[in-house]
BALOBA-1460 file (C-alpha; in Angstrom, 3 decimals):
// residues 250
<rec num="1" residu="x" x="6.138" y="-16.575" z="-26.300"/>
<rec num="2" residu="x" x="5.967" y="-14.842" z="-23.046"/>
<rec num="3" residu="x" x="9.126" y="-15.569" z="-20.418"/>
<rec num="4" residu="x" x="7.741" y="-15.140" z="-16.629"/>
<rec num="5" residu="x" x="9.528" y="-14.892" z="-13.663"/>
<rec num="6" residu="x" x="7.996" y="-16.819" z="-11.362"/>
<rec num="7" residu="x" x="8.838" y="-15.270" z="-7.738"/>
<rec num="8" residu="x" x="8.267" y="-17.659" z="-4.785"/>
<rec num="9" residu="x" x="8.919" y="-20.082" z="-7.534"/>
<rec num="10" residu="x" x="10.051" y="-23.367" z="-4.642"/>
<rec num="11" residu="x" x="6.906" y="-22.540" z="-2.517"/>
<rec num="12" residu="x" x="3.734" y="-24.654" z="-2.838"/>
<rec num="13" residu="x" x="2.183" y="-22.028" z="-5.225"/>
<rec num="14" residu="x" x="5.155" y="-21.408" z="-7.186"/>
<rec num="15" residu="x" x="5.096" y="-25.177" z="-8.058"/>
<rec num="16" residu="x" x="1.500" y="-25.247" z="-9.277"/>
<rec num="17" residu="x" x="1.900" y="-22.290" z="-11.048"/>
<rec num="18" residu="x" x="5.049" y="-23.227" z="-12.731"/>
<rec num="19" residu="x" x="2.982" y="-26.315" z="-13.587"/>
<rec num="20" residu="x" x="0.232" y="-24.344" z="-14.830"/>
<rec num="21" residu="x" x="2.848" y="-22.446" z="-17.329"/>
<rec num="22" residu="x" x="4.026" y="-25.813" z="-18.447"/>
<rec num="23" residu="x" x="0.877" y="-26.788" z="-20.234"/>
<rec num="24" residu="x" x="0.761" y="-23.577" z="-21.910"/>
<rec num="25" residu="x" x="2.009" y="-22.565" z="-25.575"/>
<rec num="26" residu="x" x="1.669" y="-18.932" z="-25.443"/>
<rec num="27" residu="x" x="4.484" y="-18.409" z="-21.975"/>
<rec num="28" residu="x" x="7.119" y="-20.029" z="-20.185"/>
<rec num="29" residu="x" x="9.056" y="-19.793" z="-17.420"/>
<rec num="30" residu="x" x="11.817" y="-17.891" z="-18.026"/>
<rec num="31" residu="x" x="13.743" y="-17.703" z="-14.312"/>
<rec num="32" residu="x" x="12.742" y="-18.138" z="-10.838"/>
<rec num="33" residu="x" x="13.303" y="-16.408" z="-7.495"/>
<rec num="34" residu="x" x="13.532" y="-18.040" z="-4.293"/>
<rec num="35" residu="x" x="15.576" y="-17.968" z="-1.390"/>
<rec num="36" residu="x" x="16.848" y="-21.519" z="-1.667"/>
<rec num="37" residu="x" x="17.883" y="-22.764" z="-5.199"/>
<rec num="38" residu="x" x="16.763" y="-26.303" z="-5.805"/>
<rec num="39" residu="x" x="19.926" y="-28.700" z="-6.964"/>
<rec num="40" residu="x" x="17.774" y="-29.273" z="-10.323"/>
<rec num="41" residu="x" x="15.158" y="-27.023" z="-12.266"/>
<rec num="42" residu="x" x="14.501" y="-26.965" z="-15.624"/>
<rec num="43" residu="x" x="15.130" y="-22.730" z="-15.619"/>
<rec num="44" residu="x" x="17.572" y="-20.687" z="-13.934"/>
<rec num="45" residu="x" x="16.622" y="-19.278" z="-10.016"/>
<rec num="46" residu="x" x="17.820" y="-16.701" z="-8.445"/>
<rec num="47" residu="x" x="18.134" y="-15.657" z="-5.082"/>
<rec num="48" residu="x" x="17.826" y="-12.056" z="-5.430"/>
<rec num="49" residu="x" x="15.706" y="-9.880" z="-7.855"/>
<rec num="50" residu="x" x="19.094" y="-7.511" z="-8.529"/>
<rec num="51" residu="x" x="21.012" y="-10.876" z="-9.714"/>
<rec num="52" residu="x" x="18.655" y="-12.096" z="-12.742"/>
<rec num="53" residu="x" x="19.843" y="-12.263" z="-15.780"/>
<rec num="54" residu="x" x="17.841" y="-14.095" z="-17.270"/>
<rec num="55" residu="x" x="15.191" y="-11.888" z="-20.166"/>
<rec num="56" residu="x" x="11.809" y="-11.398" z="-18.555"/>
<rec num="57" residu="x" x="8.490" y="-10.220" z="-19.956"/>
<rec num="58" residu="x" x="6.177" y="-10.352" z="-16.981"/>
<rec num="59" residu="x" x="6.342" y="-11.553" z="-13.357"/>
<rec num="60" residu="x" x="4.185" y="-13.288" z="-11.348"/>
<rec num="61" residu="x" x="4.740" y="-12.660" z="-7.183"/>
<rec num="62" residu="x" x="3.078" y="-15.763" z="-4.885"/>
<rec num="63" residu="x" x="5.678" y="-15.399" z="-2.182"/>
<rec num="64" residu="x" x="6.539" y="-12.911" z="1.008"/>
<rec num="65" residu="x" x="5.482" y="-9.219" z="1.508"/>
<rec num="66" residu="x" x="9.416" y="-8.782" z="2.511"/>
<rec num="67" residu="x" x="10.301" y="-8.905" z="-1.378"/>
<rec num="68" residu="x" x="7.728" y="-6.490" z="-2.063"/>
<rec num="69" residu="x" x="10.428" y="-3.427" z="-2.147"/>
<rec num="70" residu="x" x="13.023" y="-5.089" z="-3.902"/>
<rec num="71" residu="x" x="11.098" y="-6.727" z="-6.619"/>
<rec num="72" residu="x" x="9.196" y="-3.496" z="-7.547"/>
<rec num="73" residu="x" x="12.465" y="-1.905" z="-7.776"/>
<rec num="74" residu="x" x="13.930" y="-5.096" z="-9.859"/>
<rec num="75" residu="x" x="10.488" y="-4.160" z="-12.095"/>
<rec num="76" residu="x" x="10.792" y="-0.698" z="-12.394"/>
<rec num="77" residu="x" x="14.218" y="-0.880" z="-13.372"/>
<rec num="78" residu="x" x="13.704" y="-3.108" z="-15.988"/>
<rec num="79" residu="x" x="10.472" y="-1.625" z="-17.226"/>
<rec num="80" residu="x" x="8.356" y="-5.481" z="-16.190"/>
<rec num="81" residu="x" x="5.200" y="-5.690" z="-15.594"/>
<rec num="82" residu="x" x="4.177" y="-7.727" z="-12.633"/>
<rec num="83" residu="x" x="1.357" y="-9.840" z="-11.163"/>
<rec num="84" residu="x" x="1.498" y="-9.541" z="-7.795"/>
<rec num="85" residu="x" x="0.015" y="-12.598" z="-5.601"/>
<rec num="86" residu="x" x="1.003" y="-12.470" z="-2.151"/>
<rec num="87" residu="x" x="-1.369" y="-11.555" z="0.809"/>
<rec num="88" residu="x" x="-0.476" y="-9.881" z="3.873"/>
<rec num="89" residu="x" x="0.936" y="-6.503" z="2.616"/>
<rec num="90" residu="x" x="0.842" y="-3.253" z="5.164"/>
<rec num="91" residu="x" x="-1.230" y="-0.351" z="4.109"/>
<rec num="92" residu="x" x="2.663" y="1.135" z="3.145"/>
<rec num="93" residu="x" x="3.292" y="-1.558" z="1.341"/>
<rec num="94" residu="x" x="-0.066" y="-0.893" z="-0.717"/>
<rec num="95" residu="x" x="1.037" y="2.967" z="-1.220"/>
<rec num="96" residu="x" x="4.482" y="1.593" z="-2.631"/>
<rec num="97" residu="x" x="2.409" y="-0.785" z="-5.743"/>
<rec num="98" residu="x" x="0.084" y="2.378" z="-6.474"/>
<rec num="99" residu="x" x="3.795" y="4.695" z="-6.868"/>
<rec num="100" residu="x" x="5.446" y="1.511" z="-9.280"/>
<rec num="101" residu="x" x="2.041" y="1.238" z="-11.396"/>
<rec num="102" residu="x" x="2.682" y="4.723" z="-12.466"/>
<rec num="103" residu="x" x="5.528" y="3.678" z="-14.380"/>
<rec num="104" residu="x" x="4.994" y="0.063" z="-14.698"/>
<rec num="105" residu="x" x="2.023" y="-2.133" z="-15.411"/>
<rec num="106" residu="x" x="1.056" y="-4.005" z="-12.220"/>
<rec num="107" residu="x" x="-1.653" y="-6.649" z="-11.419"/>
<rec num="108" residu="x" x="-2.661" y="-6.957" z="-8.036"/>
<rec num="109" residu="x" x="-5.042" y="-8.824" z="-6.277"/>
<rec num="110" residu="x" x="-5.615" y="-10.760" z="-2.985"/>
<rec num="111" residu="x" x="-7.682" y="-13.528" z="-5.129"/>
<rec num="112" residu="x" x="-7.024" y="-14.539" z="-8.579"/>
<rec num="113" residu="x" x="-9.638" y="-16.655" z="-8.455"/>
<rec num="114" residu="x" x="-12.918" y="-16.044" z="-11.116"/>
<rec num="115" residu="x" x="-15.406" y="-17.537" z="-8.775"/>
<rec num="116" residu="x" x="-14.300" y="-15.301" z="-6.065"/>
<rec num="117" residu="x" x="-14.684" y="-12.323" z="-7.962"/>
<rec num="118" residu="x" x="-17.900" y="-13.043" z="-8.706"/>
<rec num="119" residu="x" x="-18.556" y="-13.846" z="-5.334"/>
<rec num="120" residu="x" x="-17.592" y="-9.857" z="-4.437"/>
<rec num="121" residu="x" x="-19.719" y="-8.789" z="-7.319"/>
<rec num="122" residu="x" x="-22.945" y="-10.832" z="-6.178"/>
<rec num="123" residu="x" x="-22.454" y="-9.776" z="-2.645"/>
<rec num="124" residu="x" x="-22.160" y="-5.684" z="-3.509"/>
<rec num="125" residu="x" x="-25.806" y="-6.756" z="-5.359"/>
<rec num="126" residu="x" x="-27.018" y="-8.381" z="-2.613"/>
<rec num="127" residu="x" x="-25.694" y="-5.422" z="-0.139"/>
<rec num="128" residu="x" x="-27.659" y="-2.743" z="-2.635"/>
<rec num="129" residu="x" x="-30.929" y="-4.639" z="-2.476"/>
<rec num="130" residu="x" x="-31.109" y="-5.811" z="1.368"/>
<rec num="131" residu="x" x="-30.122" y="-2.141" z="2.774"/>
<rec num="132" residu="x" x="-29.043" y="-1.491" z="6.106"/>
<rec num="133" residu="x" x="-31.627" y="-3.931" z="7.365"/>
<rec num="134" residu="x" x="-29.338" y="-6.904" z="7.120"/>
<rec num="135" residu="x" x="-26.168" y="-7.572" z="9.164"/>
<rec num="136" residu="x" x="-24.016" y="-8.669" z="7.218"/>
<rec num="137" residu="x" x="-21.142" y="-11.420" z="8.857"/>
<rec num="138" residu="x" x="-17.947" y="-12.818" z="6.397"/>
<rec num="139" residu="x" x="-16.458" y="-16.489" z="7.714"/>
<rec num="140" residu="x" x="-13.239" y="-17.197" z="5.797"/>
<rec num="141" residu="x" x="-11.757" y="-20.782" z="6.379"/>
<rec num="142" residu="x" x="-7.765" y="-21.740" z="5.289"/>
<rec num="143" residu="x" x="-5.605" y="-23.882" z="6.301"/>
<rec num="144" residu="x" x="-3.562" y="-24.536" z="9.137"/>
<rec num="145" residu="x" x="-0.370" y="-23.535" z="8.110"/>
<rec num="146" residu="x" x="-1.772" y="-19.894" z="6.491"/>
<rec num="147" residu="x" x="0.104" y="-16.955" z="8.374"/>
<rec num="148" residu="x" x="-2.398" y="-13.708" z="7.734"/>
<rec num="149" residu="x" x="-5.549" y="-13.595" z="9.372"/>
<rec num="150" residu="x" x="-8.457" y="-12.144" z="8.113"/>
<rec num="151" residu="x" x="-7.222" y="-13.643" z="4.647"/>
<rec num="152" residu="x" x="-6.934" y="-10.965" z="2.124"/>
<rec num="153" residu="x" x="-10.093" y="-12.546" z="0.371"/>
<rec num="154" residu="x" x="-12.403" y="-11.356" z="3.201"/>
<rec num="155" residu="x" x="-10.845" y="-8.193" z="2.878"/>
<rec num="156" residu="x" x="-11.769" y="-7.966" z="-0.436"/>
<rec num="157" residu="x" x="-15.322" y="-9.031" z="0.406"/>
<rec num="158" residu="x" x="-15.806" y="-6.113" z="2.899"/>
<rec num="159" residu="x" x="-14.226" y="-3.447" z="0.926"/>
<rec num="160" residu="x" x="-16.179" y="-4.235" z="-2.195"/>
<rec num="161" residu="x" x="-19.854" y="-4.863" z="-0.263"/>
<rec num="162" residu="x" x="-18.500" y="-1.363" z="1.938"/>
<rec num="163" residu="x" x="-18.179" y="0.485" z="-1.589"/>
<rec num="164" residu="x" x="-22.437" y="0.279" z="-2.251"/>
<rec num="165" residu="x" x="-23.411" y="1.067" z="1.272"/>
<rec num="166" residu="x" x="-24.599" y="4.434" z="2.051"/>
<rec num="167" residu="x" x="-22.384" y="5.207" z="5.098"/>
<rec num="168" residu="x" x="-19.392" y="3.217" z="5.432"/>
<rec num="169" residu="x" x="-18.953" y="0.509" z="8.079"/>
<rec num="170" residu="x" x="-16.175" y="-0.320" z="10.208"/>
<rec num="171" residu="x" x="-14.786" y="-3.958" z="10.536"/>
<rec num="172" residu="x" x="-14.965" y="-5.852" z="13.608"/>
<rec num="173" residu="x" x="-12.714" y="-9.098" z="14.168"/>
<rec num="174" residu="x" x="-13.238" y="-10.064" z="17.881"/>
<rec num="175" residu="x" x="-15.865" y="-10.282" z="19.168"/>
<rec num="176" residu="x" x="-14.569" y="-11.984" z="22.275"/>
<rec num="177" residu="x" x="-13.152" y="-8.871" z="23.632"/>
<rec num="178" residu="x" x="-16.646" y="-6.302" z="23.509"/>
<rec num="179" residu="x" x="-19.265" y="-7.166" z="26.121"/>
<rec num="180" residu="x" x="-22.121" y="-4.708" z="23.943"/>
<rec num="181" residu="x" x="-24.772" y="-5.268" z="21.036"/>
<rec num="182" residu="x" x="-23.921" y="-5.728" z="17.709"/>
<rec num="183" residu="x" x="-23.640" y="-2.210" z="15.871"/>
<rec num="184" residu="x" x="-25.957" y="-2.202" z="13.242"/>
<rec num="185" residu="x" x="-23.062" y="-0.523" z="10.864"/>
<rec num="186" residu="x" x="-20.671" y="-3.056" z="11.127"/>
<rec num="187" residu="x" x="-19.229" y="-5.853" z="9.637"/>
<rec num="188" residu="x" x="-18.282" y="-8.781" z="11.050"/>
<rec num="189" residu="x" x="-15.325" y="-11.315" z="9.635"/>
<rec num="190" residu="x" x="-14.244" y="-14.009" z="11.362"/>
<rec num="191" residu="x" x="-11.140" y="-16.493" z="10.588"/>
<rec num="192" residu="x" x="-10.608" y="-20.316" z="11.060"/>
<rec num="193" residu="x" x="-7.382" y="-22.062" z="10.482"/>
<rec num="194" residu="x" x="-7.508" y="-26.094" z="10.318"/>
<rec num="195" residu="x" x="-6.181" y="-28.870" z="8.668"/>
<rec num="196" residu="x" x="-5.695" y="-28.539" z="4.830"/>
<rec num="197" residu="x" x="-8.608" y="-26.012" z="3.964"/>
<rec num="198" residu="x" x="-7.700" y="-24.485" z="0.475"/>
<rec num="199" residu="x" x="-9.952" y="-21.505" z="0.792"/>
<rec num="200" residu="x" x="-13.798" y="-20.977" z="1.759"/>
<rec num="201" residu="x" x="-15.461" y="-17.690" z="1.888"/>
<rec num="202" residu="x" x="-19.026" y="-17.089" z="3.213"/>
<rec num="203" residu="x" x="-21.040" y="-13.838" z="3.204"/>
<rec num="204" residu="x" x="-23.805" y="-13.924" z="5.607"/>
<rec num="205" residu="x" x="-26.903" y="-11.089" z="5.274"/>
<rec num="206" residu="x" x="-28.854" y="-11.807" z="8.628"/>
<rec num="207" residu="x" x="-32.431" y="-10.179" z="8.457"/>
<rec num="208" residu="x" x="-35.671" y="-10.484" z="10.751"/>
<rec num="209" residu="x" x="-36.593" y="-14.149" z="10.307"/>
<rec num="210" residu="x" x="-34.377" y="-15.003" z="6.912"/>
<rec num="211" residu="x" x="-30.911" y="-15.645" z="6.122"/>
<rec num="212" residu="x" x="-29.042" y="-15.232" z="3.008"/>
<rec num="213" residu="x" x="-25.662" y="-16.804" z="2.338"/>
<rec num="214" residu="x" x="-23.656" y="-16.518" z="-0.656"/>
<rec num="215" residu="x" x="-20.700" y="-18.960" z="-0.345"/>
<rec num="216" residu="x" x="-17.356" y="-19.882" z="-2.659"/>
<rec num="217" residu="x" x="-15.223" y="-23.060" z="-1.734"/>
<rec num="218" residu="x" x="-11.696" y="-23.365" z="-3.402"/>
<rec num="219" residu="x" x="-10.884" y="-27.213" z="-4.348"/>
<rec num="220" residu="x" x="-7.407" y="-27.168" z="-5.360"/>
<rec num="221" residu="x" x="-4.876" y="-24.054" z="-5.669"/>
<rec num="222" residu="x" x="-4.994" y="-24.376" z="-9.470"/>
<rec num="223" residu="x" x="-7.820" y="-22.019" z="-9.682"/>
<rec num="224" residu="x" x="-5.470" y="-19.053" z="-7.958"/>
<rec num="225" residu="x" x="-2.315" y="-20.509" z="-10.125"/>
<rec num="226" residu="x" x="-4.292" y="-20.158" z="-13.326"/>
<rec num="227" residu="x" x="-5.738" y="-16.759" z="-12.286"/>
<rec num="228" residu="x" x="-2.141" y="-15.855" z="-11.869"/>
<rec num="229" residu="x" x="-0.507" y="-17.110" z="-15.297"/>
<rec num="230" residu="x" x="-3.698" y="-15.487" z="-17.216"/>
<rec num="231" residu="x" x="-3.410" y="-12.139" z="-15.755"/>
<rec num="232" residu="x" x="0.526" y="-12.549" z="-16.503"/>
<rec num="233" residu="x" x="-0.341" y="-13.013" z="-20.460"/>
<rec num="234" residu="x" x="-2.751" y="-10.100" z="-20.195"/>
<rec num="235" residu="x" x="-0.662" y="-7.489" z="-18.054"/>
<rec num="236" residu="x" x="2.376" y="-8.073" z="-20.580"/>
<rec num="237" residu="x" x="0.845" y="-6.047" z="-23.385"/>
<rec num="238" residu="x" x="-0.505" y="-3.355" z="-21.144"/>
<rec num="239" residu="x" x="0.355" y="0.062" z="-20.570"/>
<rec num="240" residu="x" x="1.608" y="1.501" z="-16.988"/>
<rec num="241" residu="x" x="-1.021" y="1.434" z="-14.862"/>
<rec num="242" residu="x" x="-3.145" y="-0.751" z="-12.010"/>
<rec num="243" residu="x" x="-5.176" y="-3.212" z="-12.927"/>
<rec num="244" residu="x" x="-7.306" y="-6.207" z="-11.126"/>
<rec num="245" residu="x" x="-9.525" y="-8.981" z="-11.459"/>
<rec num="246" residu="x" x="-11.885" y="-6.744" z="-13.253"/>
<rec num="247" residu="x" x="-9.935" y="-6.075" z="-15.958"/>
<rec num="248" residu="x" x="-9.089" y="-9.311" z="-16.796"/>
<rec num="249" residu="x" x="-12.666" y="-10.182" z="-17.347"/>
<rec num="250" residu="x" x="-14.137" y="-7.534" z="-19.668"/>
């Protein structure tokens, strides 16, 4: 049985992937970390990675880039491997997860969900085979109360389609502010924020006289929460190192 620390464990994602856990026989939740502790849980929750107690195998992180620093140094102490979750992290922040998965095995993705990662691979196919004829546009759609803007998804998009292109492009995310033509080595990605949008990702490839749009629409969280507790069963038996979505599915 695998024990998981579920980090962020009173948010809205902690609960569905606690949830997830729940209807699994191979883990459980172990402990949780949060900044409040609820007056009932069915496992201990802590307030601060450096006051656990509780025996760990693996983490899973859908919370706050703040506890980024602490929670790889909680890990690293403790020799954990962790899944890490949480969007919005600083290009420092990315530095610090490379420097812990030398001596820890970490997970990290801005998606955990399959669809989407198929959605990446598809569009670096499509970017191989339309060339530098296409323009090539990325709408991501969330919900109202999502803080990071572009989501980490579309960033994920670009940097994968960016990887098969023969000179690199450079993002553009306002439009609003340049009064010029569209470069032709660009890409565009563009944000909307309404109502109770789980997640939608479209990749545009605008040609002369065609269109071709590959597109992935999120129904319920549980896809990212189940994404989350199956990389947690994987990364526990791993060796130091960073791993991703692409692991998971050889």
């Amino acid at each position: 049985m695998i024990r998981i620390l579920v980090s962020g464990c009173n948010g809205h994602m902690g609960h569905v992937v606690c949830d997830c856990i729940a209807a699994r026989t191979d883990c459980a939740v172990a402990a949780g970390l949060d900044l409040v502790v609820p007056e009932h849980s069915s496992f201990p929750v802590f307030t601060k990675p450096e006051d656990i107690t509780a025996g760990v195998d693996v983490i899973i992180d859908f919370s706050h880039p703040s506890v980024l620093s602490p929670l790889l140094a909680y890990a690293v102490k403790n020799g954990i491997p962790a899944v890490l979750c949480t969007t919005g992290y600083s290009k420092e922040q990315v530095e610090e997860i490379k420097e812990a998965s030398k001596k820890i095995p970490v997970f990290y993705s801005r998606n955990m969900s399959l669809g989407i990662n198929l959605l990446i691979e598809l569009s670096k196919k499509a970017a191989q085979v339309l060339g530098p004829q296409f323009d090539i546009e990325i709408v991501e759609k969330h919900h109202n109360q999502k803080i990071d803007a572009p989501s980490g998804t579309a960033l994920m998009l670009a940097d994968g389609i960016s990887s098969v292109l023969s000179e690199e492009p450079h993002y553009v995310y306002d439009r609003h502010s340049q009064r010029k033509k569209r470069d032709p080595n660009e890409i565009g990605i563009h944000s909307v924020r309404g109502g109770t949008i789980v997640g939608e990702h479209e990749v545009i490839f605008a040609g002369r006289h065609e269109v071709i749009t590959l597109a992935h629409s999120a129904q319920s969280k549980e896809v990212f929460a189940n994404g989350a507790v199956n990389a947690a069963v994987y990364l526990a038996n791993q060796k130091p190192g960073l791993y991703d979505m692409s692991d998971l599915l050889k």
